[in-house]
C-alpha positions as CSV (number, residue, x, y, z in Angstrom):
1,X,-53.6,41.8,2.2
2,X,-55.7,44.8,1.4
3,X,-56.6,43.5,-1.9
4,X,-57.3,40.4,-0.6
5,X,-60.0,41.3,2.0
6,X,-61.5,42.9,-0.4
7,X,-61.7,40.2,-2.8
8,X,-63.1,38.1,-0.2
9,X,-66.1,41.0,0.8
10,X,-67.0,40.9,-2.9
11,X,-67.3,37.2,-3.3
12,X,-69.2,37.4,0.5
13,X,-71.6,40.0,-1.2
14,X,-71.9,38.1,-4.4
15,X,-73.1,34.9,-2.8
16,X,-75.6,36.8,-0.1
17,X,-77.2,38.3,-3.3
18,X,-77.8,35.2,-4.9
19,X,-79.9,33.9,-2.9
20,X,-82.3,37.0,-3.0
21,X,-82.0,37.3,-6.8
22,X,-79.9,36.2,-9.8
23,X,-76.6,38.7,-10.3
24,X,-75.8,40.1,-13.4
25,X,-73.1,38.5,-15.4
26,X,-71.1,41.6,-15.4
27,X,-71.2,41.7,-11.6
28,X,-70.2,38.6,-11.1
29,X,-67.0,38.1,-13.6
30,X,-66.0,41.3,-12.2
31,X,-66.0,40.1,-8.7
32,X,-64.1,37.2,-9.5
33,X,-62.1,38.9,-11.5
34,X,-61.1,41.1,-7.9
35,X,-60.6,37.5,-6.3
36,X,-58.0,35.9,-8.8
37,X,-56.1,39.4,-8.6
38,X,-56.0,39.6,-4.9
39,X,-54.5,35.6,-4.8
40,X,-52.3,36.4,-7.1
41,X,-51.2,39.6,-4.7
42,X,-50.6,37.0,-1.9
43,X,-48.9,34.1,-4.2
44,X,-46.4,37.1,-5.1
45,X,-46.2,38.8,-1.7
46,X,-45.2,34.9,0.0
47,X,-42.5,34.4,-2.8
48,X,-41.0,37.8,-2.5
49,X,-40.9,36.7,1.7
50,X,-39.3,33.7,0.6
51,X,-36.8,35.3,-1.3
52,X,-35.6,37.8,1.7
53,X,-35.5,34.9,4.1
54,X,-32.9,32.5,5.0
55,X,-33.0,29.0,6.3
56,X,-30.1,27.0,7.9
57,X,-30.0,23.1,6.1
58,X,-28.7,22.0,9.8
59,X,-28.5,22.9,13.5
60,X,-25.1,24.4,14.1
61,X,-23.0,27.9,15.2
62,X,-22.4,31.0,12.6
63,X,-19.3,31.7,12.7
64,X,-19.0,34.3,9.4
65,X,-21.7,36.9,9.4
66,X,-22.1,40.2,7.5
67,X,-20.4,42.9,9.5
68,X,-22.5,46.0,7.9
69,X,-26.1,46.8,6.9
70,X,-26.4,47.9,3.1
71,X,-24.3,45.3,1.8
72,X,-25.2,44.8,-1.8
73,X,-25.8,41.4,-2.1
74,X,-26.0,39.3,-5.6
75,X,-27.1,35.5,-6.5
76,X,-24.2,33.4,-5.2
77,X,-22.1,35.6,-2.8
78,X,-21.8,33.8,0.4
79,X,-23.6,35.6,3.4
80,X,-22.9,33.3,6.3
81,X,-21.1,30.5,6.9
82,X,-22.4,27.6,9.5
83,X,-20.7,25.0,11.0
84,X,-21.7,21.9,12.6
85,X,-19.4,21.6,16.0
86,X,-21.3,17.9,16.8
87,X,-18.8,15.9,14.9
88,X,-15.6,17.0,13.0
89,X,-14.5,15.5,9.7
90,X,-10.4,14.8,9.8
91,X,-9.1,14.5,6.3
92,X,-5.7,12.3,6.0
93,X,-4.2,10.0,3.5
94,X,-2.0,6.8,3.8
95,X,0.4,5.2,1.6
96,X,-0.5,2.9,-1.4
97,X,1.2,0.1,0.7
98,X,-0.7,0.6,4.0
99,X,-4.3,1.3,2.4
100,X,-4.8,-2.7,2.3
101,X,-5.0,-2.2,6.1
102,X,-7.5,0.2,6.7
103,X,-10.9,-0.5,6.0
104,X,-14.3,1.6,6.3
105,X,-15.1,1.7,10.4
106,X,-11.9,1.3,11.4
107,X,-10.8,3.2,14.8
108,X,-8.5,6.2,14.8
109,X,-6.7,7.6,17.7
110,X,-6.7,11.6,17.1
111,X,-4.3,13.3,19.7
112,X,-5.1,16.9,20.3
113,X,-2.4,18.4,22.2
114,X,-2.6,16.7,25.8
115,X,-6.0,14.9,24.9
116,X,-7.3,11.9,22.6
117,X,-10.3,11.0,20.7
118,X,-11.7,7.9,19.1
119,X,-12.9,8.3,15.5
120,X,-13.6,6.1,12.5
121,X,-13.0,6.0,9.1
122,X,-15.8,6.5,7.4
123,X,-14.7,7.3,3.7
124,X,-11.9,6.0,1.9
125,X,-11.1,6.7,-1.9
126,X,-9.9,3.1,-4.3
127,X,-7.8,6.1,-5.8
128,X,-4.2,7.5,-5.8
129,X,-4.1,10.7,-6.1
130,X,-2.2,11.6,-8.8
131,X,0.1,14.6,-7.2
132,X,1.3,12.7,-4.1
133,X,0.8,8.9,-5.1
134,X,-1.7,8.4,-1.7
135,X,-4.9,7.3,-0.9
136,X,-7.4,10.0,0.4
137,X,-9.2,9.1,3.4
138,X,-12.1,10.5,5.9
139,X,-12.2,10.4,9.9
140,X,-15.6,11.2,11.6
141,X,-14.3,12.3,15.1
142,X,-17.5,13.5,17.8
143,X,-17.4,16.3,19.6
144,X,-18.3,16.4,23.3
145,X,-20.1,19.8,23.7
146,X,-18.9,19.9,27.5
147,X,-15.6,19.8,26.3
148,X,-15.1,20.4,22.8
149,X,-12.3,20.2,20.3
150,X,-11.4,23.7,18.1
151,X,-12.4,23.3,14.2
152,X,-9.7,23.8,11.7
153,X,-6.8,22.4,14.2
154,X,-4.2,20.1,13.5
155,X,-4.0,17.1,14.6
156,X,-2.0,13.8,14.6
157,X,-4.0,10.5,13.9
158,X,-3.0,7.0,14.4
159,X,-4.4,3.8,12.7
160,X,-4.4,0.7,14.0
161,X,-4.3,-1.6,11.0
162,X,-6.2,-4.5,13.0
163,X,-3.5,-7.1,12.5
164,X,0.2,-7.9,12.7
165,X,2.3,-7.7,10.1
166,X,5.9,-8.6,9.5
167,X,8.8,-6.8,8.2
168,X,12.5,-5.7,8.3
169,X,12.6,-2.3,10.1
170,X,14.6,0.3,8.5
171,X,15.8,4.0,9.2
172,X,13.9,6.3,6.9
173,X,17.9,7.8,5.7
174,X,17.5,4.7,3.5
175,X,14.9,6.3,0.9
176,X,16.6,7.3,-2.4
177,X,16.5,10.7,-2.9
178,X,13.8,11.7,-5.4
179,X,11.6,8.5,-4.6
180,X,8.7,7.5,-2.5
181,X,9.6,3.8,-1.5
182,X,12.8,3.1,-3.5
183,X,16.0,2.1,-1.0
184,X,19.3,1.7,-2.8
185,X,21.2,-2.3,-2.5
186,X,24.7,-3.4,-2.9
187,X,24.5,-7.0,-5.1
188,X,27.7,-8.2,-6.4
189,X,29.6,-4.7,-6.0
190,X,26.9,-2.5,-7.7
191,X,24.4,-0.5,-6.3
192,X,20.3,-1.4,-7.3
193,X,17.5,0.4,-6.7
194,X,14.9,-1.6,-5.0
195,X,11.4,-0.6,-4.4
196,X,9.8,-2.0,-1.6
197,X,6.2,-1.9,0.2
198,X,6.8,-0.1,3.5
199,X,4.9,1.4,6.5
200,X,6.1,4.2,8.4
201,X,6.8,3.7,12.4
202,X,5.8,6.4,14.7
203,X,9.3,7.6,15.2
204,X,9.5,7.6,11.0
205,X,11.8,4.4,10.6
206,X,10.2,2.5,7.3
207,X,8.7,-1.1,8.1
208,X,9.1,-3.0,5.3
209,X,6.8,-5.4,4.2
210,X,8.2,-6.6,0.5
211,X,11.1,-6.2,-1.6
212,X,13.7,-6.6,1.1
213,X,15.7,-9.7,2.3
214,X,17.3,-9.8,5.7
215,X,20.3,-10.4,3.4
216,X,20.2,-7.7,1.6
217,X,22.8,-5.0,1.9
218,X,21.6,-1.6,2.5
219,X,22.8,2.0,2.0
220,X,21.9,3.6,4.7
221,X,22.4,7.6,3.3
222,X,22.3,7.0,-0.8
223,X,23.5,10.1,-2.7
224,X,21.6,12.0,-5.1
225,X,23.4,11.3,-7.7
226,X,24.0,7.4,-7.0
227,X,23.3,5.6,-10.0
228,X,22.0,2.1,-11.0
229,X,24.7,-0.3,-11.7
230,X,27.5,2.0,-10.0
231,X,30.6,0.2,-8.7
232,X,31.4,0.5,-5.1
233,X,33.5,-0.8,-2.9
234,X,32.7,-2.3,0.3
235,X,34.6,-1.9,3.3
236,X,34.6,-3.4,7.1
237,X,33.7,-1.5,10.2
238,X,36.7,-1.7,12.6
Protein backbone atom coordinates (compact mmCIF):
# COMPACT_ATOMS: atom_id res chain seq x y z
CA UNK A 1 0.00 0.00 0.00
CA UNK A 2 2.97 2.19 0.81
CA UNK A 3 4.37 1.75 -2.49
CA UNK A 4 1.42 2.41 -4.05
CA UNK A 5 0.59 5.89 -2.60
CA UNK A 6 3.56 6.72 -3.55
CA UNK A 7 3.34 5.80 -7.03
CA UNK A 8 0.14 7.56 -7.24
CA UNK A 9 1.96 11.17 -5.66
CA UNK A 10 4.54 10.77 -8.37
CA UNK A 11 2.23 10.46 -11.24
CA UNK A 12 -0.05 13.44 -9.32
CA UNK A 13 3.31 15.47 -9.39
CA UNK A 14 4.20 14.51 -12.87
CA UNK A 15 0.98 15.61 -14.43
CA UNK A 16 0.76 19.14 -12.24
CA UNK A 17 4.22 19.87 -13.78
CA UNK A 18 3.19 19.43 -17.18
CA UNK A 19 1.17 21.90 -17.39
CA UNK A 20 3.77 24.51 -16.10
CA UNK A 21 6.56 23.05 -18.28
CA UNK A 22 7.52 19.95 -20.31
CA UNK A 23 9.23 17.07 -17.85
CA UNK A 24 12.30 15.52 -18.57
CA UNK A 25 12.23 12.15 -20.15
CA UNK A 26 14.16 10.69 -17.29
CA UNK A 27 11.63 11.99 -14.85
CA UNK A 28 8.97 10.78 -16.34
CA UNK A 29 9.86 6.94 -17.23
CA UNK A 30 11.07 6.90 -13.77
CA UNK A 31 7.84 7.86 -12.39
CA UNK A 32 6.08 5.37 -14.25
CA UNK A 33 8.46 3.17 -13.71
CA UNK A 34 7.42 3.69 -9.54
CA UNK A 35 3.65 3.23 -10.78
CA UNK A 36 3.90 -0.24 -12.62
CA UNK A 37 6.01 -1.49 -9.56
CA UNK A 38 3.61 -0.36 -6.98
CA UNK A 39 0.45 -2.28 -9.08
CA UNK A 40 2.36 -5.02 -9.33
CA UNK A 41 2.85 -4.75 -5.27
CA UNK A 42 -0.98 -4.83 -4.99
CA UNK A 43 -1.72 -7.57 -7.85
CA UNK A 44 0.79 -9.77 -5.61
CA UNK A 45 -0.42 -8.55 -2.18
CA UNK A 46 -4.48 -9.52 -3.39
CA UNK A 47 -3.25 -13.02 -4.64
CA UNK A 48 -1.22 -13.87 -1.65
CA UNK A 49 -4.93 -12.74 0.36
CA UNK A 50 -6.48 -15.04 -1.86
CA UNK A 51 -4.40 -17.79 -1.23
CA UNK A 52 -4.80 -17.51 2.86
CA UNK A 53 -8.53 -17.31 2.51
CA UNK A 54 -11.18 -19.81 2.22
CA UNK A 55 -14.60 -19.77 0.66
CA UNK A 56 -17.44 -22.29 1.27
CA UNK A 57 -19.05 -23.52 -2.52
CA UNK A 58 -22.51 -23.68 -0.49
CA UNK A 59 -24.49 -22.57 2.63
CA UNK A 60 -24.24 -25.34 5.18
CA UNK A 61 -22.75 -26.47 8.97
CA UNK A 62 -18.87 -27.42 9.66
CA UNK A 63 -18.79 -30.17 11.17
CA UNK A 64 -14.73 -31.15 10.89
CA UNK A 65 -12.54 -28.26 11.81
CA UNK A 66 -8.78 -28.03 12.71
CA UNK A 67 -8.47 -28.50 16.45
CA UNK A 68 -4.87 -26.61 16.85
CA UNK A 69 -3.18 -23.49 15.50
CA UNK A 70 0.28 -24.31 13.70
CA UNK A 71 -0.94 -27.02 11.84
CA UNK A 72 1.32 -27.38 8.83
CA UNK A 73 -0.90 -27.44 6.09
CA UNK A 74 0.02 -28.71 2.32
CA UNK A 75 -1.84 -28.52 -1.24
CA UNK A 76 -4.59 -31.06 -0.92
CA UNK A 77 -4.96 -32.00 2.90
CA UNK A 78 -8.52 -31.49 3.79
CA UNK A 79 -9.06 -28.53 6.34
CA UNK A 80 -12.73 -28.62 6.94
CA UNK A 81 -15.43 -30.53 6.06
CA UNK A 82 -19.10 -28.90 5.29
CA UNK A 83 -22.22 -30.35 5.06
CA UNK A 84 -25.46 -29.34 3.61
CA UNK A 85 -28.26 -30.47 6.44
CA UNK A 86 -31.20 -28.94 3.69
CA UNK A 87 -31.64 -32.26 1.97
CA UNK A 88 -30.00 -35.66 2.53
CA UNK A 89 -28.92 -37.99 -0.27
CA UNK A 90 -29.97 -41.84 0.67
CA UNK A 91 -27.91 -44.28 -1.38
CA UNK A 92 -29.78 -47.88 -1.99
CA UNK A 93 -29.91 -50.38 -4.69
CA UNK A 94 -32.62 -52.82 -5.92
CA UNK A 95 -32.57 -55.94 -7.66
CA UNK A 96 -32.06 -56.44 -11.48
CA UNK A 97 -35.65 -57.77 -11.47
CA UNK A 98 -37.36 -54.87 -9.59
CA UNK A 99 -35.29 -51.96 -11.38
CA UNK A 100 -38.01 -52.05 -14.41
CA UNK A 101 -40.28 -50.61 -11.63
CA UNK A 102 -38.65 -47.67 -10.38
CA UNK A 103 -38.27 -44.87 -12.46
CA UNK A 104 -36.51 -41.24 -11.89
CA UNK A 105 -39.15 -39.22 -9.47
CA UNK A 106 -40.49 -41.86 -8.05
CA UNK A 107 -41.66 -41.58 -4.12
CA UNK A 108 -39.78 -43.25 -1.34
CA UNK A 109 -40.99 -43.81 2.07
CA UNK A 110 -37.80 -43.45 4.47
CA UNK A 111 -38.62 -44.63 8.09
CA UNK A 112 -36.40 -43.09 10.69
CA UNK A 113 -36.99 -44.78 13.85
CA UNK A 114 -40.66 -43.79 14.90
CA UNK A 115 -40.85 -41.10 11.99
CA UNK A 116 -41.28 -41.04 7.97
CA UNK A 117 -40.23 -38.97 5.22
CA UNK A 118 -41.20 -38.68 1.57
CA UNK A 119 -38.24 -38.67 -0.94
CA UNK A 120 -37.68 -39.29 -4.62
CA UNK A 121 -35.46 -40.97 -6.71
CA UNK A 122 -33.57 -38.82 -8.31
CA UNK A 123 -30.58 -40.93 -9.88
CA UNK A 124 -30.60 -44.30 -10.98
CA UNK A 125 -27.58 -46.16 -12.70
CA UNK A 126 -28.73 -48.58 -16.38
CA UNK A 127 -25.74 -50.60 -14.55
CA UNK A 128 -25.27 -53.76 -12.42
CA UNK A 129 -22.75 -53.42 -10.37
CA UNK A 130 -20.51 -56.05 -10.97
CA UNK A 131 -19.76 -57.13 -7.03
CA UNK A 132 -23.34 -57.57 -5.96
CA UNK A 133 -25.39 -57.95 -9.39
CA UNK A 134 -27.75 -54.66 -8.35
CA UNK A 135 -28.66 -51.50 -9.64
CA UNK A 136 -27.33 -48.41 -7.70
CA UNK A 137 -29.76 -45.86 -7.00
CA UNK A 138 -30.14 -42.19 -5.38
CA UNK A 139 -32.97 -40.77 -2.95
CA UNK A 140 -33.18 -36.98 -2.36
CA UNK A 141 -34.88 -36.93 1.12
CA UNK A 142 -35.56 -32.81 2.59
CA UNK A 143 -34.77 -31.98 5.71
CA UNK A 144 -37.13 -29.93 7.99
CA UNK A 145 -34.80 -27.55 9.90
CA UNK A 146 -37.42 -27.45 12.82
CA UNK A 147 -37.11 -30.97 13.06
CA UNK A 148 -34.37 -32.49 11.46
CA UNK A 149 -33.14 -35.98 10.52
CA UNK A 150 -29.27 -36.95 11.82
CA UNK A 151 -26.67 -37.38 8.72
CA UNK A 152 -24.97 -40.58 8.25
CA UNK A 153 -27.99 -42.75 9.92
CA UNK A 154 -29.55 -45.70 8.78
CA UNK A 155 -32.45 -45.97 7.42
CA UNK A 156 -35.10 -48.28 5.88
CA UNK A 157 -36.68 -47.19 2.45
CA UNK A 158 -39.60 -48.43 0.74
CA UNK A 159 -40.56 -48.15 -2.99
CA UNK A 160 -43.76 -48.18 -4.27
CA UNK A 161 -43.28 -49.59 -7.73
CA UNK A 162 -46.55 -47.52 -9.10
CA UNK A 163 -48.36 -50.64 -10.29
CA UNK A 164 -49.55 -54.17 -9.49
CA UNK A 165 -47.86 -56.96 -10.42
CA UNK A 166 -48.54 -60.59 -10.21
CA UNK A 167 -46.76 -63.49 -8.80
CA UNK A 168 -46.53 -66.76 -6.82
CA UNK A 169 -45.31 -65.79 -3.21
CA UNK A 170 -42.63 -67.78 -1.86
CA UNK A 171 -40.63 -68.12 1.50
CA UNK A 172 -37.11 -66.74 0.95
CA UNK A 173 -35.72 -70.69 2.48
CA UNK A 174 -36.38 -71.45 -1.11
CA UNK A 175 -33.09 -69.60 -2.62
CA UNK A 176 -30.41 -72.09 -3.52
CA UNK A 177 -27.55 -71.68 -1.52
CA UNK A 178 -24.75 -69.89 -3.35
CA UNK A 179 -27.34 -67.99 -5.81
CA UNK A 180 -29.11 -64.72 -6.02
CA UNK A 181 -32.54 -65.76 -7.62
CA UNK A 182 -32.07 -69.55 -8.35
CA UNK A 183 -34.92 -71.92 -6.36
CA UNK A 184 -34.42 -75.58 -6.69
CA UNK A 185 -37.71 -77.91 -8.61
CA UNK A 186 -38.65 -81.41 -8.47
CA UNK A 187 -39.73 -82.45 -12.42
CA UNK A 188 -40.08 -86.11 -13.10
CA UNK A 189 -38.09 -87.25 -9.79
CA UNK A 190 -34.96 -84.90 -10.31
CA UNK A 191 -34.16 -81.79 -8.84
CA UNK A 192 -33.64 -78.49 -11.44
CA UNK A 193 -32.43 -75.40 -10.75
CA UNK A 194 -34.72 -72.69 -11.82
CA UNK A 195 -33.96 -69.03 -11.95
CA UNK A 196 -36.70 -66.87 -11.62
CA UNK A 197 -37.41 -62.91 -11.49
CA UNK A 198 -38.52 -62.15 -7.96
CA UNK A 199 -39.24 -59.18 -5.63
CA UNK A 200 -38.67 -59.29 -2.13
CA UNK A 201 -41.81 -58.72 0.42
CA UNK A 202 -41.38 -56.72 3.42
CA UNK A 203 -41.37 -59.63 5.79
CA UNK A 204 -38.44 -61.11 3.08
CA UNK A 205 -40.72 -63.85 1.35
CA UNK A 206 -39.65 -63.74 -2.58
CA UNK A 207 -42.60 -62.61 -5.05
CA UNK A 208 -42.12 -64.17 -8.00
CA UNK A 209 -42.71 -62.70 -11.18
CA UNK A 210 -41.20 -65.34 -13.95
CA UNK A 211 -39.79 -68.68 -14.05
CA UNK A 212 -42.34 -70.31 -11.71
CA UNK A 213 -45.58 -72.28 -12.40
CA UNK A 214 -48.20 -72.64 -9.73
CA UNK A 215 -47.47 -76.32 -10.62
CA UNK A 216 -44.32 -76.39 -9.98
CA UNK A 217 -42.83 -78.33 -7.11
CA UNK A 218 -40.73 -76.53 -4.83
CA UNK A 219 -37.95 -77.30 -2.24
CA UNK A 220 -38.56 -75.29 0.34
CA UNK A 221 -34.82 -75.68 2.32
CA UNK A 222 -32.39 -77.03 -0.78
CA UNK A 223 -29.02 -78.24 0.49
CA UNK A 224 -25.77 -76.99 -0.38
CA UNK A 225 -24.73 -79.60 -2.00
CA UNK A 226 -28.07 -80.52 -4.02
CA UNK A 227 -27.13 -81.13 -7.42
CA UNK A 228 -28.80 -80.67 -10.89
CA UNK A 229 -30.38 -83.83 -12.13
CA UNK A 230 -30.21 -85.53 -8.49
CA UNK A 231 -32.84 -88.28 -7.80
CA UNK A 232 -35.22 -87.81 -5.02
CA UNK A 233 -37.93 -89.26 -3.80
CA UNK A 234 -41.10 -87.74 -3.02
CA UNK A 235 -43.13 -88.47 -0.15
CA UNK A 236 -46.75 -87.48 1.25
CA UNK A 237 -47.47 -85.37 4.22
CA UNK A 238 -49.62 -87.46 6.75
Amino acid sequence: PRALTSGFANLSWTASHQFGHAADAPSLTRDRAQLEGARATERLARTGAGQRSINAPFAGLVTKAPTSAGTVVSPGMMLMHLEDHSRFRLSATVSEEESDLVKIGTEVAVKYHDRSVTGRVVTLVPSLDQATRRVPLEVEVPNNATDPLLAWSFVRATIDGGKDVQGLRVPATVRRPGAQSELVVVKDGKLHFVRVQKSTDTDGAWVVRDGLDPSDVVLLSPAAEAKEGDAVEQTEEK
